[in-house]
N, CA and C atoms as a LAMMPS dump frame, in Angstrom:
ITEM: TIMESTEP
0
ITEM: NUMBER OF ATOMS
249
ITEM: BOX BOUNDS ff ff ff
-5.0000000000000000e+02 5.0000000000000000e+02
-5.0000000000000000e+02 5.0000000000000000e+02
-5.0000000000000000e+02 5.0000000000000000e+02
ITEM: ATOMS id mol type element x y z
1 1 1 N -97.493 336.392 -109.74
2 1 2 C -96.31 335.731 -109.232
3 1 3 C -95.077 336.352 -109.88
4 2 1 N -93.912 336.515 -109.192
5 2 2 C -92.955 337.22 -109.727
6 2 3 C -91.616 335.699 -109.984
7 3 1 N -90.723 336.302 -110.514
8 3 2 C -89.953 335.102 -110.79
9 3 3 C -88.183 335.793 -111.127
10 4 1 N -87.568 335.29 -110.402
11 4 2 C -86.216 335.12 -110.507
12 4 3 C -85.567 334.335 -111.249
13 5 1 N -84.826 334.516 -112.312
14 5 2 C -83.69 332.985 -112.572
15 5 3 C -82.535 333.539 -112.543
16 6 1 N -82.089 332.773 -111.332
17 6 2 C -80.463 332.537 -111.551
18 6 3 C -79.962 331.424 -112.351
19 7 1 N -78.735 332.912 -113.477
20 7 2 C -77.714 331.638 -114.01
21 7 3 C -76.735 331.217 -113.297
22 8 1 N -76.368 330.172 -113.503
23 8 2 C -75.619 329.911 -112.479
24 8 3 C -74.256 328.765 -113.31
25 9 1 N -73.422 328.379 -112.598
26 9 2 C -72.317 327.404 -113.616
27 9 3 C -73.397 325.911 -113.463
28 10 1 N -73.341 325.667 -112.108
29 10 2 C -74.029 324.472 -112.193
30 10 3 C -75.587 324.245 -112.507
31 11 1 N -75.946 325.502 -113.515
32 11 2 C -77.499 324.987 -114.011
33 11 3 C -78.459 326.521 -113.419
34 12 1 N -79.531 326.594 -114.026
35 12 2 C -80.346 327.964 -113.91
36 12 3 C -81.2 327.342 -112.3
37 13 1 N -81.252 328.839 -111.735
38 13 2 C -82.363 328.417 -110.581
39 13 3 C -83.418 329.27 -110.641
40 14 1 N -84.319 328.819 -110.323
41 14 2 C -85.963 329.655 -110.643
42 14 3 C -86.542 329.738 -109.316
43 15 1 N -86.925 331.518 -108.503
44 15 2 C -87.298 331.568 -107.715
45 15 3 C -88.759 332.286 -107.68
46 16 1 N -89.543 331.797 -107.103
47 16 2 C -90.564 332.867 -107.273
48 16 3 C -91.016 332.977 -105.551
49 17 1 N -91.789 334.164 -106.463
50 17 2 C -92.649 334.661 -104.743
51 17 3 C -93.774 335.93 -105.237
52 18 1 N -94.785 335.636 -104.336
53 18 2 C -95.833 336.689 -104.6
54 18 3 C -95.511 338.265 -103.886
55 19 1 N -95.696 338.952 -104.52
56 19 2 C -95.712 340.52 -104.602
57 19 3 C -96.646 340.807 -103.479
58 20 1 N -97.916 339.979 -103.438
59 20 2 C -98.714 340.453 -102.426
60 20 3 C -98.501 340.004 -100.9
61 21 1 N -97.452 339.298 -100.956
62 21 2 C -97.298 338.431 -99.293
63 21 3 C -96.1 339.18 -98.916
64 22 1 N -96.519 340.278 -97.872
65 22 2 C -95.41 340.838 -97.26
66 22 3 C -93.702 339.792 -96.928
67 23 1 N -93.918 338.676 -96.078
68 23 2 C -93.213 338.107 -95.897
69 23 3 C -92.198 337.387 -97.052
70 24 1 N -93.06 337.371 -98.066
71 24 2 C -92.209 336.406 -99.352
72 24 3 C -91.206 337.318 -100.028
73 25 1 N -91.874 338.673 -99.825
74 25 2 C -91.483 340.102 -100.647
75 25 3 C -90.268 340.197 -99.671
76 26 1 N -89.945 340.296 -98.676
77 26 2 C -88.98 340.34 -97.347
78 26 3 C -88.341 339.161 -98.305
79 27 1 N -88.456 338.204 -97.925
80 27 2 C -87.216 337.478 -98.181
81 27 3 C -86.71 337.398 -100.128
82 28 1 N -87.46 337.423 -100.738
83 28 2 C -86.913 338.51 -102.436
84 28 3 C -86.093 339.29 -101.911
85 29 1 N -86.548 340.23 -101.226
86 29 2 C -85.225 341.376 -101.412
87 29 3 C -83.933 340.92 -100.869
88 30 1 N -83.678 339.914 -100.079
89 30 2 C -82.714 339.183 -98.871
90 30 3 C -81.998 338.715 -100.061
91 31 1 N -82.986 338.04 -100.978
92 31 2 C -82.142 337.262 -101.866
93 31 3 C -81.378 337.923 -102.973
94 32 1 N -82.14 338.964 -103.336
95 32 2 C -81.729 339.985 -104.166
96 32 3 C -80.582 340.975 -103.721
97 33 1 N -80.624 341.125 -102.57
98 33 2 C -79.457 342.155 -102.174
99 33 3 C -78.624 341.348 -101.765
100 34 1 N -78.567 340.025 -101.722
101 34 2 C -77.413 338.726 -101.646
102 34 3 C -76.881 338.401 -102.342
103 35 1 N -77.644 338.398 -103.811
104 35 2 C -76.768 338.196 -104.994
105 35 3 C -76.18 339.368 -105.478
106 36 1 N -76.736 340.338 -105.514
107 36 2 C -76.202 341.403 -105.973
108 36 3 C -74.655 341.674 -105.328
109 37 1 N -74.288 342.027 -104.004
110 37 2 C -73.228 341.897 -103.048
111 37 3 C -72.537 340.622 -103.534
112 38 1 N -72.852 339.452 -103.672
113 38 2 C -71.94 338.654 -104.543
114 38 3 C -71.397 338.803 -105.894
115 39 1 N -71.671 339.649 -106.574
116 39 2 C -71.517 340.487 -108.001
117 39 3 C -72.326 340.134 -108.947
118 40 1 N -73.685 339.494 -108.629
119 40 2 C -74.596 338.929 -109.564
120 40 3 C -74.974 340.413 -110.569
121 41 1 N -75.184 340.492 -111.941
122 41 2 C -75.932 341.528 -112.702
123 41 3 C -77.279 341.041 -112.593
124 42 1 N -78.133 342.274 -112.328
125 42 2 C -79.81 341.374 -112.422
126 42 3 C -80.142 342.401 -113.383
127 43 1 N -81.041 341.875 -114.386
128 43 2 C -81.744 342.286 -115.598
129 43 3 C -83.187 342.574 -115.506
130 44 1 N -83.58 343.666 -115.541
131 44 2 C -85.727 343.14 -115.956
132 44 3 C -85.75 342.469 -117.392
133 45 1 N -86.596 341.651 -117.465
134 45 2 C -86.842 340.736 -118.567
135 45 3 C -87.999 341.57 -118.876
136 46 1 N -88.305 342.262 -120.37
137 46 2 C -88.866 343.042 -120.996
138 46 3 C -89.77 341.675 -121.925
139 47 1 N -90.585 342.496 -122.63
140 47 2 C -91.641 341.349 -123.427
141 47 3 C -90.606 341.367 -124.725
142 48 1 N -89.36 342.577 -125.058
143 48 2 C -88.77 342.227 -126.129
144 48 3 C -87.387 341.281 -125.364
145 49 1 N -87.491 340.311 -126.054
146 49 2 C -86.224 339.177 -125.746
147 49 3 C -84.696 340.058 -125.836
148 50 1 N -84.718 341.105 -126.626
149 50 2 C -83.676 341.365 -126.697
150 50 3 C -83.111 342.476 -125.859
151 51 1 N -84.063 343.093 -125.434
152 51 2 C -84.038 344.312 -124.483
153 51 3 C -84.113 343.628 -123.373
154 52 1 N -83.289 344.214 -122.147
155 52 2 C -82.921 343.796 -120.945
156 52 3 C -82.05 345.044 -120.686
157 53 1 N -83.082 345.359 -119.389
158 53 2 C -82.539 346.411 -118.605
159 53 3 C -81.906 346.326 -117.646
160 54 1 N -80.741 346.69 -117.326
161 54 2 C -79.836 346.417 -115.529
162 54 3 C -80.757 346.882 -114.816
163 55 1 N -81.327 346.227 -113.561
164 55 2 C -81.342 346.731 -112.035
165 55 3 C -80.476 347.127 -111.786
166 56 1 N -80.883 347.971 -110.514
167 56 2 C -79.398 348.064 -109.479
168 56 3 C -80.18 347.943 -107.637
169 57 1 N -81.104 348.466 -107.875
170 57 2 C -82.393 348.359 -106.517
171 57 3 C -84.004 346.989 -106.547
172 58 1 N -83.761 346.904 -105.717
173 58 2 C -84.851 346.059 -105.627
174 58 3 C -86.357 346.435 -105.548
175 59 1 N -87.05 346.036 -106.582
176 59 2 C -88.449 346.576 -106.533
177 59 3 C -89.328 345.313 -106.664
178 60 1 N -90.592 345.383 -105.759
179 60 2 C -91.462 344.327 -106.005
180 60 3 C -92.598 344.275 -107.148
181 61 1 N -92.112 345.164 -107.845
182 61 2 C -93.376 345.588 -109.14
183 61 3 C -92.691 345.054 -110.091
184 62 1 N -91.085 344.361 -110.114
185 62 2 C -90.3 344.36 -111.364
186 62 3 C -90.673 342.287 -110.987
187 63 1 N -91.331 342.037 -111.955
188 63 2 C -91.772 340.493 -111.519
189 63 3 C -91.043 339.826 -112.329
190 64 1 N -90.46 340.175 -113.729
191 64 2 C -89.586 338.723 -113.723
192 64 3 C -87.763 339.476 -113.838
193 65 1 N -86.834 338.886 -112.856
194 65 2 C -85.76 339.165 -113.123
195 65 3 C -84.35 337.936 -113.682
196 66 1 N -83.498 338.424 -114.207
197 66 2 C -82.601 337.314 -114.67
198 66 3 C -81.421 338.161 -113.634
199 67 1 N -80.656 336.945 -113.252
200 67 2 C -79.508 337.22 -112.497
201 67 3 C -78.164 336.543 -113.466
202 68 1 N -77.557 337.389 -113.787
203 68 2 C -76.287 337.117 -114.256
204 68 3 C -74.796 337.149 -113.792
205 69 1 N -74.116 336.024 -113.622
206 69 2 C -72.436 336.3 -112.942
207 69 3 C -71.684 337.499 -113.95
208 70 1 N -70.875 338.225 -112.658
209 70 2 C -70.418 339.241 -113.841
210 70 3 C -69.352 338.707 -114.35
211 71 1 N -69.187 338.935 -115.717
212 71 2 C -68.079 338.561 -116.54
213 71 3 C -66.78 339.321 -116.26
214 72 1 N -65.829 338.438 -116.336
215 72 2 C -64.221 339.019 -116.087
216 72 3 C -63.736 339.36 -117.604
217 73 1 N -62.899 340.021 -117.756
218 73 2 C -61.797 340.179 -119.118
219 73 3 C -60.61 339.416 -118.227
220 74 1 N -59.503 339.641 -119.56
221 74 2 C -58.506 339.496 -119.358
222 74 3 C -57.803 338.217 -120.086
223 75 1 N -56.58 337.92 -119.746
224 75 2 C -55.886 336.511 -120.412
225 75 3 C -55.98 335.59 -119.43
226 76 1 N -55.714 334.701 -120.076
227 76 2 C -55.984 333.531 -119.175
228 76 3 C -54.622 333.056 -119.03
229 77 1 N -54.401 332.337 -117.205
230 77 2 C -53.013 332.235 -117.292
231 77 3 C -52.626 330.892 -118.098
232 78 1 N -53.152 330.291 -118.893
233 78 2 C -52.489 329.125 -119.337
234 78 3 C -51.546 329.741 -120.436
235 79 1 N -50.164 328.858 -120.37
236 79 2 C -49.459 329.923 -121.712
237 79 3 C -50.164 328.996 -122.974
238 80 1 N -49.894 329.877 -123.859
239 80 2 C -50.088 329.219 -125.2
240 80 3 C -49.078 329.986 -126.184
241 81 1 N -49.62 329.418 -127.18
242 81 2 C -48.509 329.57 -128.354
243 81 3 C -48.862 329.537 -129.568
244 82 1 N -48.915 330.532 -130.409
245 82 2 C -49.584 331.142 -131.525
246 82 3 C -47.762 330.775 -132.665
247 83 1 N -48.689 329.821 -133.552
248 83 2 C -47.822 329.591 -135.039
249 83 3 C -48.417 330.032 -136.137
């Protein structure tokens, strides 16, 4: 079984689908090239916690992925005021 989690603001979502069911594999990639086009980062989740590799293509051999919103820089418009 392969497995997706999206982070997300309102809470993680966990998708799975089998590698071996043509049809489930079809709609993974739908979902995957959906988030991605929305600016999601997707990661392979490695057995080391700390290593995490970017995707950029969709593969059905890569079974667990993390989807991440991409982070902005910049200031924020609220003014503030440094004493």
């Amino acid at each position: 079984m392969a497995t997706y989690t999206v982070l997300a603001g309102s809470g993680d979502l966990k998708l799975s689908y089998d590698p071996a069911n043509k049809d489930q594999v079809a709609a993974a990639k739908k979902v995957f090239n959906d988030l991605v086009k929305k600016g999601m980062k997707v990661y392979v989740d490695t057995k080391s916690k700390s290593r995490r590799k970017e995707v950029t293509e969709f593969s059905p051999t890569q079974t667990k992925l993390v989807f991440v919103p991409q982070l902005t820089g910049g200031m924020s418009k609220t003014k503030t005021t440094c004493r």
